[in-house]
PDBQT receptor file of N, H, CA, C and O in Angstrom, charges set to zero:
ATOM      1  N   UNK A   1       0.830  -1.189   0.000  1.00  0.00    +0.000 N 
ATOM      2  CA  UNK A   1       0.000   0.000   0.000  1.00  0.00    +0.000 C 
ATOM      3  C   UNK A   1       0.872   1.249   0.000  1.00  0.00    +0.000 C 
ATOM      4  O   UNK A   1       0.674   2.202  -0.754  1.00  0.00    +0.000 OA
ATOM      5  N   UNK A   2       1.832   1.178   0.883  1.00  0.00    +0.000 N 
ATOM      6  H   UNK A   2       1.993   0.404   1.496  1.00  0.00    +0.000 HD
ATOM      7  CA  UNK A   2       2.769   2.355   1.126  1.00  0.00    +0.000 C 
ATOM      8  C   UNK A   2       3.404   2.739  -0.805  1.00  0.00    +0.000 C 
ATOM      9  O   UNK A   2       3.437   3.828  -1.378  1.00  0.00    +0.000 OA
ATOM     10  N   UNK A   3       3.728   1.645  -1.219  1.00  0.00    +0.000 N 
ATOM     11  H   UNK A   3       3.701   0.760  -0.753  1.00  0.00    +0.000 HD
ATOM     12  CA  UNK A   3       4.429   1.734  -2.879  1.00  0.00    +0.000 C 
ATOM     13  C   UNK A   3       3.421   2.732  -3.611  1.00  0.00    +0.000 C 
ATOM     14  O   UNK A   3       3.649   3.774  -4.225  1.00  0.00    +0.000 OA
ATOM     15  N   UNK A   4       2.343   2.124  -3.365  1.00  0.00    +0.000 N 
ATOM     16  H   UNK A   4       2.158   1.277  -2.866  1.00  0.00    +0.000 HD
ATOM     17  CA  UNK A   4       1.069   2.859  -3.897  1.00  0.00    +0.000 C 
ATOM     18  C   UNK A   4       0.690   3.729  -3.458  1.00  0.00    +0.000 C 
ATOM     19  O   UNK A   4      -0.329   4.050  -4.069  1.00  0.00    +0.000 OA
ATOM     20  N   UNK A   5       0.959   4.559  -2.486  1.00  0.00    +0.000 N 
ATOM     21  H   UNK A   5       1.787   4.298  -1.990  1.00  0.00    +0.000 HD
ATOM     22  CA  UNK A   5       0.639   5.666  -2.059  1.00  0.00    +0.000 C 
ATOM     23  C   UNK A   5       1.517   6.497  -2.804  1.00  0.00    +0.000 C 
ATOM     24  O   UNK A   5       1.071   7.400  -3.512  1.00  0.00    +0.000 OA
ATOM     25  N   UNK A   6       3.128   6.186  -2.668  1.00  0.00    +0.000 N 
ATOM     26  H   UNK A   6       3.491   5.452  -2.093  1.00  0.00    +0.000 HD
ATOM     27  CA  UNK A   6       4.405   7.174  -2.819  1.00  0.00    +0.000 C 
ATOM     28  C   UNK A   6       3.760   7.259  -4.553  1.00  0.00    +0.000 C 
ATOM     29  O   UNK A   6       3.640   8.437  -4.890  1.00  0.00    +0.000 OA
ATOM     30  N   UNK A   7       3.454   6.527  -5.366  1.00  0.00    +0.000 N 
ATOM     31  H   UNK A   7       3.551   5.570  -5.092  1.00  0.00    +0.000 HD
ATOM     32  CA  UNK A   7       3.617   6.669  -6.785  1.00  0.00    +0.000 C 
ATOM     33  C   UNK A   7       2.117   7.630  -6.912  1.00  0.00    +0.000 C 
ATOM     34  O   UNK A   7       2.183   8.606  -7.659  1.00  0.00    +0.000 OA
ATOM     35  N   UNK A   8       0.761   7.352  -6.180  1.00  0.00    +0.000 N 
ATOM     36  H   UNK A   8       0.708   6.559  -5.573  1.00  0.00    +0.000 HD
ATOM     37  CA  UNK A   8       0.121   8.435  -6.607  1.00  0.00    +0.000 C 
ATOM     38  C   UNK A   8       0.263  10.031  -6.256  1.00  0.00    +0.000 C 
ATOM     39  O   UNK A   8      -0.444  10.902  -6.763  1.00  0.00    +0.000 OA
ATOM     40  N   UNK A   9       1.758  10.357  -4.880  1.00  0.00    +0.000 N 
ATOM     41  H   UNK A   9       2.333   9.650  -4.468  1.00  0.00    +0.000 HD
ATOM     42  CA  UNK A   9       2.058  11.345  -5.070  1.00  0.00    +0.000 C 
ATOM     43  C   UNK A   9       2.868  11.902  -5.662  1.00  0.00    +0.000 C 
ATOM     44  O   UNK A   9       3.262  13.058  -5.508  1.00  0.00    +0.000 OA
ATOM     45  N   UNK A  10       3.256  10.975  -6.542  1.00  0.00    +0.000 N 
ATOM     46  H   UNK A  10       2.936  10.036  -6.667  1.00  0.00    +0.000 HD
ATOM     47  CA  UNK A  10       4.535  11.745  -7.289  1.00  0.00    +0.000 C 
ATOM     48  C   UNK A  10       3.504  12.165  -9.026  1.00  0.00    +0.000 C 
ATOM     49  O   UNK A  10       3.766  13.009  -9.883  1.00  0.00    +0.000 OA
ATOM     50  N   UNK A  11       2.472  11.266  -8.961  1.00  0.00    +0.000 N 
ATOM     51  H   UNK A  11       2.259  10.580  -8.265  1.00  0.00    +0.000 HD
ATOM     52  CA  UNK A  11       1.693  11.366 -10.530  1.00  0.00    +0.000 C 
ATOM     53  C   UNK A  11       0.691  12.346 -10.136  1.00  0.00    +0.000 C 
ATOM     54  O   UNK A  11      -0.047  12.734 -11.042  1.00  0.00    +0.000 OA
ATOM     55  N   UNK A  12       0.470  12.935  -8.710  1.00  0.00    +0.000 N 
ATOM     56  H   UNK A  12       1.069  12.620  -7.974  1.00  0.00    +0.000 HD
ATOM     57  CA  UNK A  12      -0.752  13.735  -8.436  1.00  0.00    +0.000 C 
ATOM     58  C   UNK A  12      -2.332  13.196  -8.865  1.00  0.00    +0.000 C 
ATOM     59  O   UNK A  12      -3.290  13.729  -9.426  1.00  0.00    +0.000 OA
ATOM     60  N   UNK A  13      -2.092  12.006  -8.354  1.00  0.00    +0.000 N 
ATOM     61  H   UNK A  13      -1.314  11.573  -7.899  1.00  0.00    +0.000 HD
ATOM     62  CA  UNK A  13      -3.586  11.090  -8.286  1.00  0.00    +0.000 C 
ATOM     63  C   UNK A  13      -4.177  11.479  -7.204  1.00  0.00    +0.000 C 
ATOM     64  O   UNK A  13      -3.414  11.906  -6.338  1.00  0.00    +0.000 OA
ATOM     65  N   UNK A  14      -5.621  11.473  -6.890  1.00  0.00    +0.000 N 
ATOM     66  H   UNK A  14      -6.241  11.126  -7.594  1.00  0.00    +0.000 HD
ATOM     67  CA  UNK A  14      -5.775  11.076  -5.540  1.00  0.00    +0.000 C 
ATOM     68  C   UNK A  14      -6.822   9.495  -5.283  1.00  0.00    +0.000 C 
ATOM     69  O   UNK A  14      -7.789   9.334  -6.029  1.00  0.00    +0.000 OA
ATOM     70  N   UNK A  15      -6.624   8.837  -4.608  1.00  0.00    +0.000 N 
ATOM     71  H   UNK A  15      -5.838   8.968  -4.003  1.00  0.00    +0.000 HD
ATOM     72  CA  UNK A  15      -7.078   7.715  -4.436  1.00  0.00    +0.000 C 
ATOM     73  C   UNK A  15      -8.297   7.611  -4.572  1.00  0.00    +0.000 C 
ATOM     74  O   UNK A  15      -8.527   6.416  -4.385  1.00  0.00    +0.000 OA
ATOM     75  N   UNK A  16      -9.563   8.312  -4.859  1.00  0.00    +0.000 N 
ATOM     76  H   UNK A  16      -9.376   9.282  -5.010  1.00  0.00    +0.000 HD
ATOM     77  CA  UNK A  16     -10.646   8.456  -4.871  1.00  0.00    +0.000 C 
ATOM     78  C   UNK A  16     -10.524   8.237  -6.787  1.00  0.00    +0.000 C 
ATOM     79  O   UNK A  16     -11.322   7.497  -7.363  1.00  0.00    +0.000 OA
ATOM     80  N   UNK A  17      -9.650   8.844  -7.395  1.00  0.00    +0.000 N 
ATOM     81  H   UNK A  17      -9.003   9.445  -6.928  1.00  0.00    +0.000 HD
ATOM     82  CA  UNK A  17      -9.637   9.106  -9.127  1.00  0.00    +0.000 C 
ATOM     83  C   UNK A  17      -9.056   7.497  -9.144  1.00  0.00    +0.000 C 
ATOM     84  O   UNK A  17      -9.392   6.978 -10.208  1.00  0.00    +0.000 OA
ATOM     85  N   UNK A  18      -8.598   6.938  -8.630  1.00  0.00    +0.000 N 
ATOM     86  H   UNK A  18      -8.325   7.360  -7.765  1.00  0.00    +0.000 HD
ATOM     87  CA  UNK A  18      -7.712   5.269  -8.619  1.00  0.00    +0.000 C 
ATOM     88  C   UNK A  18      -8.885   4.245  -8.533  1.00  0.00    +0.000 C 
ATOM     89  O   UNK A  18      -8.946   3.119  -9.027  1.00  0.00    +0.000 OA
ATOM     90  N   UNK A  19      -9.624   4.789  -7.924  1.00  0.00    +0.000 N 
ATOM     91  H   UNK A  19      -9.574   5.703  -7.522  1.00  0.00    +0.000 HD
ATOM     92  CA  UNK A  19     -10.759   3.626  -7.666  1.00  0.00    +0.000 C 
ATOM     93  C   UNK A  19     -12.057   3.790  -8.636  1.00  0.00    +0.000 C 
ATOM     94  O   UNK A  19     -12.868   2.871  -8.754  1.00  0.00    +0.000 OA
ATOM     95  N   UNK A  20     -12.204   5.134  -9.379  1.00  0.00    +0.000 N 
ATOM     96  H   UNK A  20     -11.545   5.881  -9.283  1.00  0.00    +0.000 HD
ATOM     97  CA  UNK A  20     -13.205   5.329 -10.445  1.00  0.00    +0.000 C 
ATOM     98  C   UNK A  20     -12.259   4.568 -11.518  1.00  0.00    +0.000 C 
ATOM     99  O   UNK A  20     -13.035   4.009 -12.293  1.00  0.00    +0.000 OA
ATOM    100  N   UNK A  21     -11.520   4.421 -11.732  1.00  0.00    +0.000 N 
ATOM    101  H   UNK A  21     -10.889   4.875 -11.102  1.00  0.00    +0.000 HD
ATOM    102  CA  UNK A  21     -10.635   3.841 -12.867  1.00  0.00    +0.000 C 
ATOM    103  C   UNK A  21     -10.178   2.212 -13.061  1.00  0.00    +0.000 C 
ATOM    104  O   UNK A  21      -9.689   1.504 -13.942  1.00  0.00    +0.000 OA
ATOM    105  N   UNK A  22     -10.784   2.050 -11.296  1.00  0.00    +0.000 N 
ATOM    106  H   UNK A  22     -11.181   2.625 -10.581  1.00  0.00    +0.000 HD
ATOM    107  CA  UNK A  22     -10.833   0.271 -11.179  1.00  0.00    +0.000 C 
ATOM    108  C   UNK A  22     -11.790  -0.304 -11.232  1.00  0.00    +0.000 C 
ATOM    109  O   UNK A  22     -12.821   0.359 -11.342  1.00  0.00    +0.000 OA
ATOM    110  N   UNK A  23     -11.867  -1.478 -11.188  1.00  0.00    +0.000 N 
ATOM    111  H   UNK A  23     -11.029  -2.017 -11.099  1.00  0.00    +0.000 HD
ATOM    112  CA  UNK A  23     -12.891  -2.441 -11.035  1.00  0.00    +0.000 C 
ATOM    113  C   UNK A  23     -13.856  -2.073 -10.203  1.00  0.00    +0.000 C 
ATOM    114  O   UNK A  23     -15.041  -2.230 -10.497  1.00  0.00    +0.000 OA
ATOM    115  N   UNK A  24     -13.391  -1.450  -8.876  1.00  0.00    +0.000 N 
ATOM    116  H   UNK A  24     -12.428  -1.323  -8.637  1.00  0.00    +0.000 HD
ATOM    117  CA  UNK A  24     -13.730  -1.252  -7.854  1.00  0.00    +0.000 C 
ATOM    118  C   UNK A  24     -15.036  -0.050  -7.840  1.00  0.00    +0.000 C 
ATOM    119  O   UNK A  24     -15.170   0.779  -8.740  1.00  0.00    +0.000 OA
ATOM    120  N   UNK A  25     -15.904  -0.148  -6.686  1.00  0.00    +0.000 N 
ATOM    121  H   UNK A  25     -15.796  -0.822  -5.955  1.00  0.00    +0.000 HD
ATOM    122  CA  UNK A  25     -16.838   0.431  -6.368  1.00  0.00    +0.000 C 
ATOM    123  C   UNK A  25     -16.842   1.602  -5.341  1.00  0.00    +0.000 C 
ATOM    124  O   UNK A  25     -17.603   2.566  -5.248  1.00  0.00    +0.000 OA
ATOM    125  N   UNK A  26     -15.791   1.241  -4.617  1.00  0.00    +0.000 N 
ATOM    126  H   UNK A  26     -15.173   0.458  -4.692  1.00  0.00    +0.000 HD
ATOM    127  CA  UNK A  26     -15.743   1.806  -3.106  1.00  0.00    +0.000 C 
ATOM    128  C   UNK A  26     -14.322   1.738  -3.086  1.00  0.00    +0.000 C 
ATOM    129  O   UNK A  26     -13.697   1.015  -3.861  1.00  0.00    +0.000 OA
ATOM    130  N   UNK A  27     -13.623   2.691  -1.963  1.00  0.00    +0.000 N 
ATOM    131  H   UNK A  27     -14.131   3.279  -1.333  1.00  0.00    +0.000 HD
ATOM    132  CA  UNK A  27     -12.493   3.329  -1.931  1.00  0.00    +0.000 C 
ATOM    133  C   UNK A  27     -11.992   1.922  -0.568  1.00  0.00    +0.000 C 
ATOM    134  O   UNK A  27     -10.893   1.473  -0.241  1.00  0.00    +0.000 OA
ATOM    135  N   UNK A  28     -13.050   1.695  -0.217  1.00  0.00    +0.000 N 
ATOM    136  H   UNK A  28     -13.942   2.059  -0.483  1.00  0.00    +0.000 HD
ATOM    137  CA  UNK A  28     -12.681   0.524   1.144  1.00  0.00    +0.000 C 
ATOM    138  C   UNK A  28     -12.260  -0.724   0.489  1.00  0.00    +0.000 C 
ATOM    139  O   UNK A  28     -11.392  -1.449   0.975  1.00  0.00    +0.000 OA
ATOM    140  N   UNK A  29     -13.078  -1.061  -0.980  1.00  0.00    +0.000 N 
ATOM    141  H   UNK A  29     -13.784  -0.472  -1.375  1.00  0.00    +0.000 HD
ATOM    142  CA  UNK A  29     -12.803  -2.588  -1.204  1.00  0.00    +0.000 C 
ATOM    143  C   UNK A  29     -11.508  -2.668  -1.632  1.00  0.00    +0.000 C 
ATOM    144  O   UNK A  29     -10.599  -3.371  -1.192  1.00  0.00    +0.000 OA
ATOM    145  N   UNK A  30     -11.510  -1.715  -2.720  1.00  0.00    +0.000 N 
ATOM    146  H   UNK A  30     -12.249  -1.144  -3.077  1.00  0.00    +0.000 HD
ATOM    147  CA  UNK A  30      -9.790  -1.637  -3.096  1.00  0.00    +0.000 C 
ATOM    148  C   UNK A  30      -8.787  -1.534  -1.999  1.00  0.00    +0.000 C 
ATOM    149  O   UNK A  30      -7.717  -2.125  -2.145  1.00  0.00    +0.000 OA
ATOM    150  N   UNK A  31      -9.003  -0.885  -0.974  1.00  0.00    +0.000 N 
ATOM    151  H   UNK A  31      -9.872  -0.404  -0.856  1.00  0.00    +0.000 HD
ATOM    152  CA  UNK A  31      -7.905  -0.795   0.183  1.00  0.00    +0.000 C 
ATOM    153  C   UNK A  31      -7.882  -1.972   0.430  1.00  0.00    +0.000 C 
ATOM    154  O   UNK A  31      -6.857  -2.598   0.162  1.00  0.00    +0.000 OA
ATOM    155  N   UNK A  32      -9.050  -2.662   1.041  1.00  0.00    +0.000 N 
ATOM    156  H   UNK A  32      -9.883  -2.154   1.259  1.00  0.00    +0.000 HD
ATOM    157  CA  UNK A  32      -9.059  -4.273   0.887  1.00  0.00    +0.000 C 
ATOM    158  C   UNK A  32      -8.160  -4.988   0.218  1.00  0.00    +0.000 C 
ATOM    159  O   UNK A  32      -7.163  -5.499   0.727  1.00  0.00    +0.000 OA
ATOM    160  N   UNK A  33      -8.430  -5.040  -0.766  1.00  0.00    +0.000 N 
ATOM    161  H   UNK A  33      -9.240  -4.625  -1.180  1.00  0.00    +0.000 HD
ATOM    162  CA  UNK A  33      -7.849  -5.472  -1.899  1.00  0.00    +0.000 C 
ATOM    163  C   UNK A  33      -6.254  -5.954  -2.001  1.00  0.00    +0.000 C 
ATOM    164  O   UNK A  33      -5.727  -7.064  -2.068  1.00  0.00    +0.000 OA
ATOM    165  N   UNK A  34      -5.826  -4.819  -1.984  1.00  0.00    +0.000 N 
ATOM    166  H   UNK A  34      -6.255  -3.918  -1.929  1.00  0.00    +0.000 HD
ATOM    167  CA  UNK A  34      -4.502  -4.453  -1.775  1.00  0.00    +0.000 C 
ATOM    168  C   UNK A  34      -3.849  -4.673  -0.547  1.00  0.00    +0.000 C 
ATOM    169  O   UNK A  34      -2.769  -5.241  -0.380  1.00  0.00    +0.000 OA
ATOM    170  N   UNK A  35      -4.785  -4.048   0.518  1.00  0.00    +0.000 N 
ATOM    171  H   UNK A  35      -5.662  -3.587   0.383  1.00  0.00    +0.000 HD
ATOM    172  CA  UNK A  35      -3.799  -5.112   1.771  1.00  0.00    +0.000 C 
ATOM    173  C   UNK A  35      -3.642  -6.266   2.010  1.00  0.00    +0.000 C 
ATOM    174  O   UNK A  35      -2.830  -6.743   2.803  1.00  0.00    +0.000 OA
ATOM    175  N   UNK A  36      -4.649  -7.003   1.134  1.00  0.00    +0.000 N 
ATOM    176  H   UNK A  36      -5.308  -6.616   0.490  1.00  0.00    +0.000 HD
ATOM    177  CA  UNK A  36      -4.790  -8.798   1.717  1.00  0.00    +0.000 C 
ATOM    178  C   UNK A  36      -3.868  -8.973   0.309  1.00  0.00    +0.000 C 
ATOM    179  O   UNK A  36      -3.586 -10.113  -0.059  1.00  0.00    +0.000 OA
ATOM    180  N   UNK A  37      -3.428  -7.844  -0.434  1.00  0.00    +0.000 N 
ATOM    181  H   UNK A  37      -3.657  -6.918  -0.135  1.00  0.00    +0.000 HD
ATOM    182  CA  UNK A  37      -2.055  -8.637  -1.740  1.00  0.00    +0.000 C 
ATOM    183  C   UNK A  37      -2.779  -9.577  -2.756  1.00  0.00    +0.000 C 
ATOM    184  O   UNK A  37      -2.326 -10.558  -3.346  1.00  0.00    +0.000 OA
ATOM    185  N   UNK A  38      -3.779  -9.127  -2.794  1.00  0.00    +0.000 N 
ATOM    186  H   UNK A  38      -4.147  -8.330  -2.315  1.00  0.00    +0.000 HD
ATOM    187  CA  UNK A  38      -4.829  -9.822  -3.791  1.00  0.00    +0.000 C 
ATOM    188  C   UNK A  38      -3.635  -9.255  -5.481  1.00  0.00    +0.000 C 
ATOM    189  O   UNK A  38      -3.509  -8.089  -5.857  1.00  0.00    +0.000 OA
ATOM    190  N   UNK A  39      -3.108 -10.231  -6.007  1.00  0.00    +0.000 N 
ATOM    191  H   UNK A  39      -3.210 -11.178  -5.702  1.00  0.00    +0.000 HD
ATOM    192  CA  UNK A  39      -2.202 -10.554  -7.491  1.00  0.00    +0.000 C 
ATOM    193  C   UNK A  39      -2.925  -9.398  -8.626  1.00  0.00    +0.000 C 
ATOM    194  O   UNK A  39      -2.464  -8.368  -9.118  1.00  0.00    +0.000 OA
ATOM    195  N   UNK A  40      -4.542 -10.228  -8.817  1.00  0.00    +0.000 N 
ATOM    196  H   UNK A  40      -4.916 -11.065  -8.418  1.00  0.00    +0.000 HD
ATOM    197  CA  UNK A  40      -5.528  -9.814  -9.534  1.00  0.00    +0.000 C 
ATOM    198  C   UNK A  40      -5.143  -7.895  -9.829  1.00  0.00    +0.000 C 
ATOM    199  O   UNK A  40      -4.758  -7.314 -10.843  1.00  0.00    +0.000 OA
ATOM    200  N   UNK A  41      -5.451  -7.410  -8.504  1.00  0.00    +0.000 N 
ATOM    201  H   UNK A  41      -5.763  -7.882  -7.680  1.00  0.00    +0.000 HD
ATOM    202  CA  UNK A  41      -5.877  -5.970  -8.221  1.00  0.00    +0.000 C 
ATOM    203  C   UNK A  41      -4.419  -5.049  -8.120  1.00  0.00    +0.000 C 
ATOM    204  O   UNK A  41      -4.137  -3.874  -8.356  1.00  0.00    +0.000 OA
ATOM    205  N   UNK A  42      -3.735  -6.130  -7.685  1.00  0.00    +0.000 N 
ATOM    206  H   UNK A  42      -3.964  -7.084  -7.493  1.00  0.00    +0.000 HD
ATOM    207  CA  UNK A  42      -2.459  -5.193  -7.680  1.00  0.00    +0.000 C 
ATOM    208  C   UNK A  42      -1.775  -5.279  -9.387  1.00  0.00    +0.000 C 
ATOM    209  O   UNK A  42      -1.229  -4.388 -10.037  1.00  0.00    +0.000 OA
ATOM    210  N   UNK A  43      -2.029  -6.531  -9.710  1.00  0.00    +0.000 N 
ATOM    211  H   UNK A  43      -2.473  -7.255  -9.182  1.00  0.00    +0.000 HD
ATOM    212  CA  UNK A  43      -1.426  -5.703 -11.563  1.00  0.00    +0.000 C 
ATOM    213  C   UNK A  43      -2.407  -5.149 -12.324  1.00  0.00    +0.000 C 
ATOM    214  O   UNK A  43      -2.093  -4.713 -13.432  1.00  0.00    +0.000 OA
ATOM    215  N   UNK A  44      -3.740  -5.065 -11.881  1.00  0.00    +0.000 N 
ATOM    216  H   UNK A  44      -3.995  -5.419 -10.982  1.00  0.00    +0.000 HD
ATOM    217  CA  UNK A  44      -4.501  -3.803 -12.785  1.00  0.00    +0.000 C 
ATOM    218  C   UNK A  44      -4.241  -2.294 -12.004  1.00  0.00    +0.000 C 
ATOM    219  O   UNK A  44      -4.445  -1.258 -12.636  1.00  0.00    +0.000 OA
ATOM    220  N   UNK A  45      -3.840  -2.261 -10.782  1.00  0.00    +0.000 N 
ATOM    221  H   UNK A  45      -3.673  -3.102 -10.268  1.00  0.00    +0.000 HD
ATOM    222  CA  UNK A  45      -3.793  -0.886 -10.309  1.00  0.00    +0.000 C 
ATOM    223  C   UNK A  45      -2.029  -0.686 -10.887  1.00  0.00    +0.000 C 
ATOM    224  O   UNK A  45      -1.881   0.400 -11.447  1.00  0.00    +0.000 OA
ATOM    225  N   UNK A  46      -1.606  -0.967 -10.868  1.00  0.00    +0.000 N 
ATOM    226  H   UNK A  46      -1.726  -1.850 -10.413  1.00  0.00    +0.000 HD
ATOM    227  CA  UNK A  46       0.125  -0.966 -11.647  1.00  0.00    +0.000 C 
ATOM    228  C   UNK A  46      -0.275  -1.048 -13.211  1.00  0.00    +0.000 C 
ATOM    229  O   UNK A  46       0.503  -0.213 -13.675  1.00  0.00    +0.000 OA
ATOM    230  N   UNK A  47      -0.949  -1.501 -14.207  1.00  0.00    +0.000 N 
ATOM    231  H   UNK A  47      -1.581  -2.179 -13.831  1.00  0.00    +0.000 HD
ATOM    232  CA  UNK A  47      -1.716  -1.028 -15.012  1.00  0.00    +0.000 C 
ATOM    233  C   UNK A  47      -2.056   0.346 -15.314  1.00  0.00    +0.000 C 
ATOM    234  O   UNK A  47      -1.495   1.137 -16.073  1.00  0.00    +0.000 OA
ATOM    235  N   UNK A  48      -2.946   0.467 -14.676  1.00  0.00    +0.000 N 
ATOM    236  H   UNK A  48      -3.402  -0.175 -14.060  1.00  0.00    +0.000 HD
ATOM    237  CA  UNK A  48      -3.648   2.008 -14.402  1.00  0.00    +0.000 C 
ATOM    238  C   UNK A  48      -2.770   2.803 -14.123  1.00  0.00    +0.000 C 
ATOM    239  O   UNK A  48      -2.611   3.627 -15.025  1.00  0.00    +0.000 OA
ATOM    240  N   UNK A  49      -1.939   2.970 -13.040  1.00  0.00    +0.000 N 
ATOM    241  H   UNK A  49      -2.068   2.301 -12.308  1.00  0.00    +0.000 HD
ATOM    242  CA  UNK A  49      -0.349   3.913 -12.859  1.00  0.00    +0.000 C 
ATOM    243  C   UNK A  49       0.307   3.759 -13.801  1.00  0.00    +0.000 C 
ATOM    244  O   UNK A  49       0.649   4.898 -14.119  1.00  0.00    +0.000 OA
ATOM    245  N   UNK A  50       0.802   2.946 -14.611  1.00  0.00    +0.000 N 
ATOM    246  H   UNK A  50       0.524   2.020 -14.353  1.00  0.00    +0.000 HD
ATOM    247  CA  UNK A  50       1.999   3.044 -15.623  1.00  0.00    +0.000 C 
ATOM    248  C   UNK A  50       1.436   3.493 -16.767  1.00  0.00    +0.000 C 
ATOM    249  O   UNK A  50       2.186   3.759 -17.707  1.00  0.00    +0.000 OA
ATOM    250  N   UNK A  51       0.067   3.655 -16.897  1.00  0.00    +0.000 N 
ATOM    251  H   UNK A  51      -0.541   3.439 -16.134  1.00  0.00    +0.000 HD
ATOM    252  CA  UNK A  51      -0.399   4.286 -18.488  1.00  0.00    +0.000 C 
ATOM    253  C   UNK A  51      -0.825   5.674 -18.047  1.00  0.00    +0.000 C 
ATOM    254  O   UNK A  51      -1.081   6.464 -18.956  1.00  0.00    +0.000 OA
ATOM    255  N   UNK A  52      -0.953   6.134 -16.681  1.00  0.00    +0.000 N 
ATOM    256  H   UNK A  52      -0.745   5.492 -15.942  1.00  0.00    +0.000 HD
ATOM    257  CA  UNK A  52      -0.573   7.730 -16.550  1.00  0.00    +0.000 C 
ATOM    258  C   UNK A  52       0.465   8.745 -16.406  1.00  0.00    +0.000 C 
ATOM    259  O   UNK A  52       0.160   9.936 -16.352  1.00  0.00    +0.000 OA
TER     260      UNK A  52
């Protein structure tokens, strides 16, 4: 999570614009997501960062 934090402040994301752009519905599931290291969610959100 921390990786993912440092890279949406260096691209000037804010985590609310990360989760309209995911799968995701809610700003909680994705946090979810990502802390339990779910494979799936972490290479579409590394996806989504590397094409901005």
């Amino acid at each position: 999570m921390s990786e993912i934090k440092k890279i949406l402040i260096d691209k000037n994301i804010t985590f609310t614009k990360l989760v309209a752009l995911s799968k995701f519905k809610s700003a909680w599931g994705l946090r979810k997501a990502i802390n339990r290291g779910n494979l799936k969610t972490l290479s579409e959100i590394r996806l989504i960062l590397n094409a901005m």
